[in-house]
C-alpha positions in Angstrom: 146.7 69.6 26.4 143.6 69.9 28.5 146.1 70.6 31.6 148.1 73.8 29.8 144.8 74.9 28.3 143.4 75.2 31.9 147.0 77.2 33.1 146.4 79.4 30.2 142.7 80.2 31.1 144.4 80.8 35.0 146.8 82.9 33.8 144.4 85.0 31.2 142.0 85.1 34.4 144.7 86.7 36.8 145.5 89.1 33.9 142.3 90.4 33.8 141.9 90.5 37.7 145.3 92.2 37.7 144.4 95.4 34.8 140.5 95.1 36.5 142.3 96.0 40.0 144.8 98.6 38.0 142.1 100.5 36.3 140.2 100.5 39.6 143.2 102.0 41.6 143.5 104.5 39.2 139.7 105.5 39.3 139.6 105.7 42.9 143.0 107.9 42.5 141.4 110.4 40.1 138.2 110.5 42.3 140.6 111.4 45.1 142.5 113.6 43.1 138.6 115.4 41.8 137.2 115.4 45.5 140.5 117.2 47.0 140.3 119.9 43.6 137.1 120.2 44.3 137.9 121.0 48.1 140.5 122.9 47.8 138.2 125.1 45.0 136.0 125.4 47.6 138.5 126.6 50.8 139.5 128.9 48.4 136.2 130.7 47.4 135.1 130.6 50.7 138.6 132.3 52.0 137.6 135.1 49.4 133.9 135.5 50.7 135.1 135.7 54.4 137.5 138.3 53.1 134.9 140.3 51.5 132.7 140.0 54.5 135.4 141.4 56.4 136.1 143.9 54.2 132.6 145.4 54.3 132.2 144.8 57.6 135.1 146.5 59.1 135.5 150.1 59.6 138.1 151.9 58.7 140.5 152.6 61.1 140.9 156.1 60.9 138.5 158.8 59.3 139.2 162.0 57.9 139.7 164.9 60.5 136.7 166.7 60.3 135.8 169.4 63.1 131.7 168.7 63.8 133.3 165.4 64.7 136.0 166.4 67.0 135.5 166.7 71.1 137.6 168.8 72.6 137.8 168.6 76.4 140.1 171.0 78.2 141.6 169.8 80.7 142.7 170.8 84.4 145.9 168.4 84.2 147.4 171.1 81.5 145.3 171.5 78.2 143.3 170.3 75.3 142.5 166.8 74.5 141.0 166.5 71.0 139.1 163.4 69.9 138.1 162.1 66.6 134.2 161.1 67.4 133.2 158.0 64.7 129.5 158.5 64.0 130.3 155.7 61.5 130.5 153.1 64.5 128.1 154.3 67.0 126.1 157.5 65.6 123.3 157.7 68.8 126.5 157.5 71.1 127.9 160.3 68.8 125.2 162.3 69.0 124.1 162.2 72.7 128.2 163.4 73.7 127.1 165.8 71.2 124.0 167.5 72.7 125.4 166.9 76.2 128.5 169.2 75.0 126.7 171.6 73.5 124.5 172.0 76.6 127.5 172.9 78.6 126.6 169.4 80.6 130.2 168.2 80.7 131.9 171.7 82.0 133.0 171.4 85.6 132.8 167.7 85.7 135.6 165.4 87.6 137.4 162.2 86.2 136.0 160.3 89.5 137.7 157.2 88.8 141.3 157.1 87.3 143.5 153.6 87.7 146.9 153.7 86.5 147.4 151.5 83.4 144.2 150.7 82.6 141.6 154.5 82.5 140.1 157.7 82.9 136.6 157.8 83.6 134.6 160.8 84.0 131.2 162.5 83.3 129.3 162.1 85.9 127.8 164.9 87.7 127.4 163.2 90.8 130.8 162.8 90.8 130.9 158.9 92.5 129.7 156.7 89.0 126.1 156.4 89.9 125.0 159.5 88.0 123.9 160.5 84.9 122.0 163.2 82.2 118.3 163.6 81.9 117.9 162.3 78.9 117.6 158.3 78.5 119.6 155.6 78.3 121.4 154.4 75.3 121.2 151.4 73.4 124.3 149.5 73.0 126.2 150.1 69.6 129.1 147.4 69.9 131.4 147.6 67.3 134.7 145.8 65.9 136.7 148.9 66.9 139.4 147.8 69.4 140.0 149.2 73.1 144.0 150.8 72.3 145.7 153.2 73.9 143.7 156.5 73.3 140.1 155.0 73.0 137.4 156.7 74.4 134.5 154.2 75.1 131.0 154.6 77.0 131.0 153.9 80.3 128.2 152.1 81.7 126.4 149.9 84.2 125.6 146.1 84.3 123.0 146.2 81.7 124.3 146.3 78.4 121.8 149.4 77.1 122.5 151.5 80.5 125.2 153.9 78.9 124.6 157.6 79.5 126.9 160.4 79.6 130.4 158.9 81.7 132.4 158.0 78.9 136.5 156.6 79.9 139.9 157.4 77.8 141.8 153.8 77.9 145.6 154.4 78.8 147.1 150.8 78.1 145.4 148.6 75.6 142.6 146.8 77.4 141.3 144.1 74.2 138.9 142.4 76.8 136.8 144.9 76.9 136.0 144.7 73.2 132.1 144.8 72.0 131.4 144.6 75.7 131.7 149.1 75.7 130.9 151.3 72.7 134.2 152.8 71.4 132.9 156.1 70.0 136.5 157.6 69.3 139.8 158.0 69.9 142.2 161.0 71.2 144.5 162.1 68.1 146.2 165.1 70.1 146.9 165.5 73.7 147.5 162.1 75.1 149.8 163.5 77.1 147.6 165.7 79.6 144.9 162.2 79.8 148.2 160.7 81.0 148.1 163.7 83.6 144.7 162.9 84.9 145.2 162.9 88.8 144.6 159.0 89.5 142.2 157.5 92.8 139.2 156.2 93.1 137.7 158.4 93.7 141.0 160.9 93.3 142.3 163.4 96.8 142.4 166.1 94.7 140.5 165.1 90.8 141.5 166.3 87.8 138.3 168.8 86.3 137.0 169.4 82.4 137.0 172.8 82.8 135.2 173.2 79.3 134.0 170.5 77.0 133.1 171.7 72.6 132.6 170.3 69.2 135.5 172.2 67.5 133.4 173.4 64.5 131.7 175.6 67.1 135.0 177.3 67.6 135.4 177.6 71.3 139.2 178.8 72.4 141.0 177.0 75.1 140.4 177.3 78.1 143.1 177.4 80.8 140.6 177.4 84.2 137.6 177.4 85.5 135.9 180.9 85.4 135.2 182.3 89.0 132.0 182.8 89.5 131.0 186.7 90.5 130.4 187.4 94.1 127.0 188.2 94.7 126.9 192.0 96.1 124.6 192.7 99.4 123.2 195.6 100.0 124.3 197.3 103.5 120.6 196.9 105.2 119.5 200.5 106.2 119.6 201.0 110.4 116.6 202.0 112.1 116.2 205.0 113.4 116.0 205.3 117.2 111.9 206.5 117.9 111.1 209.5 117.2 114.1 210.3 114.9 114.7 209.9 111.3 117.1 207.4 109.5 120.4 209.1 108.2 120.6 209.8 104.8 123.4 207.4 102.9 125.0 209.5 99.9 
């Protein structure tokens, strides 16, 4: 008797042991099963912040037409280059092509350095990259905006706040350059005559801006350079020989 009640207390005991270990599985199952909801709940609200962080971050990538933001540059490789400026993305940038333009700065000035397949580069008055305006340098203004085919970008030196006035129209998607160069706008008609831009480095024979506008100032294209007038000089009046007067010139 004393020998089957001791089997049954085994028995009862492995029972117990056996739901005990059961129950416990299952415990540490639903805590998995919490802790990966719980994760997943997580990944997904973060997924939906980064979104909206992108979302406000990002600027569009196209903006209305509107002509105080449009720089037109006519061209000596055939005619006019117009170019949606983004004040949005880099508004100093904006603003200095802006006042330079509507000095006349930009009129007359070569593309200096033109390489197949990558850019134009022009606005320098120097004419060799080393020059500049008057006015000060500009702070960097990197932005998401990408370098495509049609960007127009500030050119600058090794320090990142040295851009100026040379500005380069990218001819072949160039993504390396990204938020190193401030993209200030992009050509939406007239690809074609950038494409014409005589290439070198410098170029035999460069391409010229004849005229550079904001189009809201309403400035027709211009087809050449204007010749400028010859200076007239007077026929100096011969001396009379001594003791006779000068003839009189009607």
């Amino acid at each position: 008797m004393r020998f089957t009640s001791a089997i049954k207390t085994v028995a009862i005991g492995f029972a117990f042991y056996a739901s005990s270990g059961a129950a416990l599985a299952q415990a540490g199952q639903g805590a998995d099963a919490t802790k990966k909801a719980e994760a997943a709940a997580r990944a997904e609200q973060n997924a939906k912040t980064m979104g909206q962080d992108v979302a406000v971050k990002l600027p569009p990538a196209t903006v209305p037409a509107d002509p105080e933001n449009i720089w037109d540059l006519d061209l000596s490789s055939g005619g006019r280059v117009r170019i949606q400026l983004r004040p949005d993305i880099a508004p100093n940038h904006v603003e200095r092509i802006k006042q330079l333009t509507r000095q006349g700065f930009y009129n007359g000035l070569k593309f200096h350095r033109v390489i197949p397949g990558f850019m134009a580069q022009g606005g320098d008055p120097k004419g060799d990259g080393t020059g500049g305006s008057t006015l000060p340098d500009i702070a960097a203004e990197f932005n998401p905006m990408p370098h495509l085919r049609g960007t127009v970008s500030m050119a600058r030196a090794q320090e990142e706040n040295s851009a100026n006035s040379q500005f380069f129209i990218v001819l072949l998607p160039r993504m390396q350059l990204d938020k190193k160069y401030t993209v200030f706008g992009r050509v939406i008609d007239g690809m074609q005559y950038v494409d014409a831009i005589t290439p070198g480095e410098p170029p035999a024979n460069p391409s010229v801006i004849w005229q550079a506008s904001i189009e809201s100032d309403g400035k027709p294209p211009m087809t050449a350079l204007p010749t400028p007038p010859v200076p007239s000089v007077a026929t100096p009046a011969v001396a009379a020989p001594a003791g006779k007067k000068a003839a009189k010139r009607n």
